[in-house]
N, C-alpha and C positions, 0 to 999 in steps of 0.2 A: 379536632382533627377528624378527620373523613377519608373512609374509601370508599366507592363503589364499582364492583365487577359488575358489567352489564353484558347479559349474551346476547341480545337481540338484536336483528339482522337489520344493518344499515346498508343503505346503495351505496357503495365503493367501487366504481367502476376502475377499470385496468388506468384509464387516461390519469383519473385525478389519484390513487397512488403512484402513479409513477412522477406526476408530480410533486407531488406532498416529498418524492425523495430528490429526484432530480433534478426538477425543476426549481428547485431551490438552491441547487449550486450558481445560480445567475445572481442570486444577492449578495451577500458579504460572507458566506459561508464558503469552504471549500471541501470537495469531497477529494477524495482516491479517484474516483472512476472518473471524475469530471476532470484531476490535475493529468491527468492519464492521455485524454483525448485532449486537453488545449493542446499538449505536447505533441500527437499523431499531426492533428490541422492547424495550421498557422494561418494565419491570418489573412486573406485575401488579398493581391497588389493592387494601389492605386491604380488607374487607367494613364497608362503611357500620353503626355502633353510635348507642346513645343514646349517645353524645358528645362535647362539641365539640375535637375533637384537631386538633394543628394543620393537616392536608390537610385538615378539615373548616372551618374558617377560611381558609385560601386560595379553597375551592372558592365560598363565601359571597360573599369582598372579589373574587371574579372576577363573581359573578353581580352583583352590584352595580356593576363598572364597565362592565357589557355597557349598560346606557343610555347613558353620555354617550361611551364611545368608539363603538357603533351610531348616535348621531347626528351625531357629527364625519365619519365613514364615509358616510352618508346624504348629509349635503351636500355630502359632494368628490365621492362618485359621481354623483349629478343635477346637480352644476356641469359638471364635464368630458363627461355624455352629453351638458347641453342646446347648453355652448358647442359641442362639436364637433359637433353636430349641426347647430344651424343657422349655424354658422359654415364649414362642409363646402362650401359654394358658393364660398368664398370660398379665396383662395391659403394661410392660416393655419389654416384647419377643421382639415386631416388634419395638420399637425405639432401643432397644440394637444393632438387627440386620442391620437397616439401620447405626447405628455407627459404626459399626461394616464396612459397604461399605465404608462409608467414611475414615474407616482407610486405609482399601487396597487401595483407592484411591494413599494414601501417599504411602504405600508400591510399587505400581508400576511407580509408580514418580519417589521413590531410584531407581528399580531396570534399569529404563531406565537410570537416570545418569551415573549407573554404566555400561551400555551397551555403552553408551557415552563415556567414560573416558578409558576405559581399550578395548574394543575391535571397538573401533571407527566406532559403528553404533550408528544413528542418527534416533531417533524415535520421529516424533512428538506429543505434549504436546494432549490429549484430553480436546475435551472442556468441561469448567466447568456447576457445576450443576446451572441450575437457580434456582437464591431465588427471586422469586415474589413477591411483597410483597401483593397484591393481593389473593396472592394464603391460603389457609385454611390450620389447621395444619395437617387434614388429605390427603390432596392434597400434602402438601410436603412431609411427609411421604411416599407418596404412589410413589412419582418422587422418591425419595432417595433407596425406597426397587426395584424400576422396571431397577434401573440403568445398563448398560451391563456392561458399564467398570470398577466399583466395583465387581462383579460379574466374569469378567477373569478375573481381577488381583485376586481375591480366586482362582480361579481354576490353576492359575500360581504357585501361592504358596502350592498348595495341590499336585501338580505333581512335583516337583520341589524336593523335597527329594529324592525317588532314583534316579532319573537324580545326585542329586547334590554328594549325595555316590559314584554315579559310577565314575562322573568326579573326584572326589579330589581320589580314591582310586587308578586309571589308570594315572594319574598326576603323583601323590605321587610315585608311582612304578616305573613309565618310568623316575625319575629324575636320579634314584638310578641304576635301572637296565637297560633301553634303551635311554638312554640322545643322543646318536646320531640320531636318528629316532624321539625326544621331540618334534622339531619345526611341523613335517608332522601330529605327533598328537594331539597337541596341535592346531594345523590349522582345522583338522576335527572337532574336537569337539567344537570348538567356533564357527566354523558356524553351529552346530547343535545349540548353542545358539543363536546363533544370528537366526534364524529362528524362533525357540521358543519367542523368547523376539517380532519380530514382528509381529508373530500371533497371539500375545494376550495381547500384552502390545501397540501395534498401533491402532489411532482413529476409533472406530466403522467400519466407512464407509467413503467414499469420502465426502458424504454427509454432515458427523460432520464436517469434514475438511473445507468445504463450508460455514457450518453456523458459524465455526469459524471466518472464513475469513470477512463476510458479516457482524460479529458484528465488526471487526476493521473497515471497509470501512463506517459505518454509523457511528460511532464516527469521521471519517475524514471528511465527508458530513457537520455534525453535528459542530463542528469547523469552519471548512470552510464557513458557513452559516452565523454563527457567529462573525467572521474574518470580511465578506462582509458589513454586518449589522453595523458592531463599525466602518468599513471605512466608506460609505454612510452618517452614522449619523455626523463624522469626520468631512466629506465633507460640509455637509448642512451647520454645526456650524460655521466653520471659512471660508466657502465661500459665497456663496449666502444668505447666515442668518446676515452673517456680513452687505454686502452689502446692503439689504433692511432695515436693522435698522437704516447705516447712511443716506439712501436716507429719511426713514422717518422723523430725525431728521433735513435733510435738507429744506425738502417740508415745515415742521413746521414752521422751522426759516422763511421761504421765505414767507407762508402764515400769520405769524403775521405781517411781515414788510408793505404788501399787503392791510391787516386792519387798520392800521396805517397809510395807503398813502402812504406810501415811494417807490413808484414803480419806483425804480433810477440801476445805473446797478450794485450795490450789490445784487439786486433780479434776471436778468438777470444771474449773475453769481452762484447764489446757484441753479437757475431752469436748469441752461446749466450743473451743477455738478450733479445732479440731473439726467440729463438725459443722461449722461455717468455711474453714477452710475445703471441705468436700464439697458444699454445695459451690463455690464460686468456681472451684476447678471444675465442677460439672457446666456451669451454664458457660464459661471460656471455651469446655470443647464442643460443646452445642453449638455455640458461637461460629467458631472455625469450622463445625461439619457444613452448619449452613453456607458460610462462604467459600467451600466448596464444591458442593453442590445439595441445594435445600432437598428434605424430604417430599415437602409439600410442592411442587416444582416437579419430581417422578411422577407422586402418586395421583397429582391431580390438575396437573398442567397448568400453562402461562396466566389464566384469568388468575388461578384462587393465589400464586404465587407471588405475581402485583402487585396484588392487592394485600400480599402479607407487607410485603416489603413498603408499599405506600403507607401502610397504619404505622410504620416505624418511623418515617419522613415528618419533621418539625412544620413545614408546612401541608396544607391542607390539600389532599389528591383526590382528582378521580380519574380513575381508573375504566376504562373501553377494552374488553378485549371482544371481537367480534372474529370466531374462528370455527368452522364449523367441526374440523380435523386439526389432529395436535401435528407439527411440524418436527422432522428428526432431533432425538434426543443434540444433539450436536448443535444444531441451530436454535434448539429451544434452549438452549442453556446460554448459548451468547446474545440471545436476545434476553434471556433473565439479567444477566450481568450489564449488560449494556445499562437495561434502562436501571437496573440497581445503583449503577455507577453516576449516572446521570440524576438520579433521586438526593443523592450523598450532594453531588455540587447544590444541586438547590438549596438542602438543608443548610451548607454550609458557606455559599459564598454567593448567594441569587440575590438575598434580602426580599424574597419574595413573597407576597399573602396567598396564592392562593399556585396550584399545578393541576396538570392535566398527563395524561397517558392514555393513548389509543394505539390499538394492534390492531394489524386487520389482512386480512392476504388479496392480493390482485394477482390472480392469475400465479404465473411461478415465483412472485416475490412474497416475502413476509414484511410489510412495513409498519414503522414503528414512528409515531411522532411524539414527543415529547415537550410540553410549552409551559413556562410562567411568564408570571407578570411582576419578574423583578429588575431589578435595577441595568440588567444588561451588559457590556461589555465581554460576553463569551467567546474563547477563539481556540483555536486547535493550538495553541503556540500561550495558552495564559496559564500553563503550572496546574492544571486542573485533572488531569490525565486524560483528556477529551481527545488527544492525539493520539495516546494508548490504545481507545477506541478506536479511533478512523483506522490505526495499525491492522490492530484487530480482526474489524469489520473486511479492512481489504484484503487480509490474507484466505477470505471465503468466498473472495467474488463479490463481497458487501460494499456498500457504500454509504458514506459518513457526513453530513453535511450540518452548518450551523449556522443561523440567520440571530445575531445578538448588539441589536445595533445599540449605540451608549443610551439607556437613558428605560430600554428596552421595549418589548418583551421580548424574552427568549427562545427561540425554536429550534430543535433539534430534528433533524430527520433522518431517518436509518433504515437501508433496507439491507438483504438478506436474502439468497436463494431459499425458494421453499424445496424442499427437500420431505417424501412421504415416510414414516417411520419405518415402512417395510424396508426403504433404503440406507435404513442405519444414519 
């Protein structure tokens, strides 16, 4: 078994780590940030032909229902403007009209499914309203009437009548009278939908987008936290906890025998179990201090910590850290763990002769690749906690990717904002 920490400076340009992380979500690996953005860009449409294939039928049966859902839309938006309108004098105007948001809410919900299903654009969900509960009833009332995205989805549905006339009536004509020419028209006119639907039925801003984002990653923190805490507790109970209860019971037995005289080598033998029992409860909480966070890993940063943890690893590692600066305590510790966690699968389920570990910083990332030469089949969904990680990794803005085709070799690749230590 082998480690080696090497500090010397290899050309890592920004291009090839950013591939080593991302550019690897193109193979059979999948990251967070990569499943993230297939979701934002869909796929490009075929080029509009003479004929009718089936996105050209979808694109048809949508223009055709843009009438009678444009007029269901028409008259929930001019009910809820006129009630809360002139009902606005009154104690019930401003809660009608906030219910009234909340309906559109739902309305541009349908209308994105329907942009989903029939002309195969993909709009993401806006984030929901907060209900505080802190918050007063006129404080929610007041978030619920200031909301933008109840507010276009009205004004979606109030322009959206002659839009929805002109398409089913140009539809409706070209089926009868220009059906060779259908598919070219029926193409312009769904990306004139499809424009309209993302200008007013997509979240706010990047920003909503963001704080969407930032409420799932702090329910994974949040987990994770807690995940940590049930193992630790785990750990104490039936390791170290176990241990000092039968040393205390031992020390008992020994010191009644003690008081009694019996100082023969049945006491000899419960003070010498005794003090095997101290040492193993000692290397148990060594054990558990390390895993949660090593000493050698503060005192002396990511190379010599590696390379602890590689000497421990049943197959044979070497170890690259190439860092000129230690990276925030916070990111140096989940990049400890990371590649720790990933050392543990090799040992245990790679079948592999030989590993590798390189760290290296591009620019504002930390990238991490990790590789053997075993048997293969690695996947974020294979029981391994490799999904744990990509959780992880994404709740920091990280990204998590794995290339493990059958037969192998295995590649992990992991990156990590770098973060300077002055920044905590």
């Amino acid at each position: 078994m082998t480690a080696r920490s090497t500090t010397q400076h290899k050309q890592h340009s920004a291009g090839t780590g950013t591939g080593a992380g991302t550019g690897a979500g193109t193979g059979t690996g999948a990251g967070t940030g990569a499943a993230a953005d297939a979701v934002q860009q869909p796929l490009p449409l075929p080029p509009a032909r003479f004929a009718f294939d089936r996105r050209t039928w979808k694109e048809i049966a949508h223009l055709l229902l843009d009438l009678p859902v444009a007029l269901f839309a028409f008259v929930y938006v001019f009910t809820v403007l006129v009630a809360g309108g002139v009902l606005s004098v009154t104690v019930i105007g401003l809660p009608l009209l906030a219910a009234g948001l909340l309906g559109a809410r739902q309305l541009g919900r349908v209308e994105r499914s329907r942009a989903r299903r029939l002309l195969g654009t993909v709009i993401d969900e806006p984030s929901p309203l907060p209900f505080g509960r802190d918050e007063g009833l006129f404080s929610r009332l007041w978030s619920r009437l200031k909301d933008p995205v109840g507010w276009r989805a009205l004004l979606y549905g109030f322009i959206r009548l002659p839009w929805g006339v002109l398409t089913f009536t140009i539809t409706l004509v070209s089926l009868f009278v220009l059906w060779p020419v259908l598919p070219f028209i029926a193409r312009g006119l769904s990306n004139a939908d499809r424009v309209m639907v993302r200008g007013l039925l997509s979240p706010s801003d990047e920003l909503e987008r963001r704080i969407a984002e930032l409420e799932s990653d702090r329910g994974v923190v949040v987990d994770t936290a807690a995940a940590d805490l049930r193992r630790i507790e785990r750990d104490l109970h039936d390791g170290a906890q176990a241990r000092l209860v039968n040393l205390a019971m031992g020390l008992g037995l020994a010191k009644e025998k003690l008081l009694e005289g019996q100082a023969d080598d049945t006491v000899a033998a419960m003070v010498d179990e005794a003090h095997g029992e101290v040492k193993l409860a000692l290397q148990e909480l060594r054990d558990l201090a390390r895993g949660i966070h090593p000493a050698v890993l503060t005192d002396r940063g990511l190379g010599a910590a590696l390379s602890s943890v590689a000497a421990r690893c049943t197959v044979p590692v070497e170890v690259t850290v190439d860092l000129d600066d230690r990276p925030a305590p916070a990111i140096e510790g989940i990049a400890y763990f990371t590649v720790s966690e990933l050392l543990q699968n090799i040992s245990k389920h790679s079948g592999a002769r030989t590993a590798s570990v390189e760290v290296w910083r591009a620019e504002k990332r930390l990238l991490i690749r990790v590789e053997d030469d075993g048997r293969g089949g690695a996947s974020l969904d294979g029981g391994t906690g490799m999904a744990g990680l990509s959780e992880r990794l994404g709740a920091v803005d990280g990204l998590f990717v794995v290339e493990s085709p059958s037969g192998g070799p295995t590649t992990v690749s992991a990156e990590l904002p770098w973060r300077d230590r002055t920044q905590g």
